[in-house]
LUMKE-37868 format. One line per 8 residues: number of its first residue (from 1); their letters; for each residue y, x, z of C-alpha. Coordinates in steps of 0.02 Angstrom, whole numbers, plus 32768, in hexadecimal, padded with zeros to 4 digits. Example, Ala and Ser with C-alpha at 12.3 -4.5 7.8 and 13.67 -1.06 7.14 Angstrom:
<vonus>
1	as	7F1F 8267 8186; 7FCB 82AC 8165
</vonus>
This chain:
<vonus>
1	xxxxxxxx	8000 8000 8000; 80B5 8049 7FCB; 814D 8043 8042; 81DB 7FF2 7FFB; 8284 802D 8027; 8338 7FFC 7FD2; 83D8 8067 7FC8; 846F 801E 7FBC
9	xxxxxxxx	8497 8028 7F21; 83F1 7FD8 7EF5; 8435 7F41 7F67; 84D4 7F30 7F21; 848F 7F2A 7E60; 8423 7EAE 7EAD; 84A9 7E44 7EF1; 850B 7E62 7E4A
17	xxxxxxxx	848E 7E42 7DD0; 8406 7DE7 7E1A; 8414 7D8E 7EB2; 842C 7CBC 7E8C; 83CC 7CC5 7DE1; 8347 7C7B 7E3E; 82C1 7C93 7DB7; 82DE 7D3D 7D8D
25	xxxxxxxx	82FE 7D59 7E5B; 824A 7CFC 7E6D; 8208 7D76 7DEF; 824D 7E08 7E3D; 81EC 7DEA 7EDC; 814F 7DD4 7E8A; 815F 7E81 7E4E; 819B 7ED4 7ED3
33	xxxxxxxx	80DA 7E9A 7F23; 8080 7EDB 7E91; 80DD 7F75 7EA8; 80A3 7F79 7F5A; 7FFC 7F5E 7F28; 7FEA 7FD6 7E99; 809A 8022 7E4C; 804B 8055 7DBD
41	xxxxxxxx	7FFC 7FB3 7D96; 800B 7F8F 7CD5; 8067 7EF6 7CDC; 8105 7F4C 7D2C; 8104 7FD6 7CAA; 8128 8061 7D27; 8163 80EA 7CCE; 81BB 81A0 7CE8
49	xxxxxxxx	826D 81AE 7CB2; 82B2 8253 7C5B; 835D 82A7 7C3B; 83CD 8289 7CC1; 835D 8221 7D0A; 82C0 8288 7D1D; 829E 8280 7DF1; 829A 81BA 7DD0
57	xxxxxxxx	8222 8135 7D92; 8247 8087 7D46; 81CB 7FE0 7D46; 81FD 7F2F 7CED; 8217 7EA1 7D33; 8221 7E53 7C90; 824F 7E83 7BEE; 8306 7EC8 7BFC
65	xxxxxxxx	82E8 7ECB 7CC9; 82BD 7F75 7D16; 82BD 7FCB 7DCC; 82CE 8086 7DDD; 8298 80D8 7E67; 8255 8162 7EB0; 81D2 81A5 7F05; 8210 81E2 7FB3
73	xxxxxxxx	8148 8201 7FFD; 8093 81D7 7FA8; 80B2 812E 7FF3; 815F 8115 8003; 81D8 80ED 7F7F; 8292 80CF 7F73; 82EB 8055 7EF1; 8388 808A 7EB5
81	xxxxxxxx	83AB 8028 7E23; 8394 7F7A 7DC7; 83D7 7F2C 7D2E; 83BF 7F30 7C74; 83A5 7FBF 7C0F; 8452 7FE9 7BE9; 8484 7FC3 7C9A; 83FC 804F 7CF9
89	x	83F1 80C4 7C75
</vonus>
């Protein structure tokens, strides 16, 4: 099982761009349990990022939807990041 922890930045992109669209909101915590489960599960699409970006991670939470995070421990990771593509990246 993966420890879930969220910076403040993560919680304020939240608050910005997800928080009251209920169905993408619902969908979001769905995830977030599969992650917990298994991050690299193949429905979140965990992946490594690169550039600028290489000590992070990204997984979907649906098509233009993603979470980047890192791994602070094994079984501990931080999220840092959510919004579309253009927004994260």
């Amino acid at each position: 099982m993966t420890e879930i922890a969220f910076s403040s930045s993560f919680k304020r992109a939240f608050k910005k761009r997800i928080e009251g669209r209920k169905p993408l909101e619902d969908k979001f915590w769905k995830r977030v349990e599969m992650f917990k489960a298994d991050p690299y599960d193949a429905r979140l699409r965990t992946h490594k990022l690169s550039g600028d970006l290489q000590e992070f991670w990204s997984f979907s939470i649906e098509y233009d939807v993603r979470v980047v995070f890192q791994f602070a421990t094994q079984h501990r990771a931080v999220f840092t990041d959510i919004g579309s593509h253009d927004e994260v990246y």
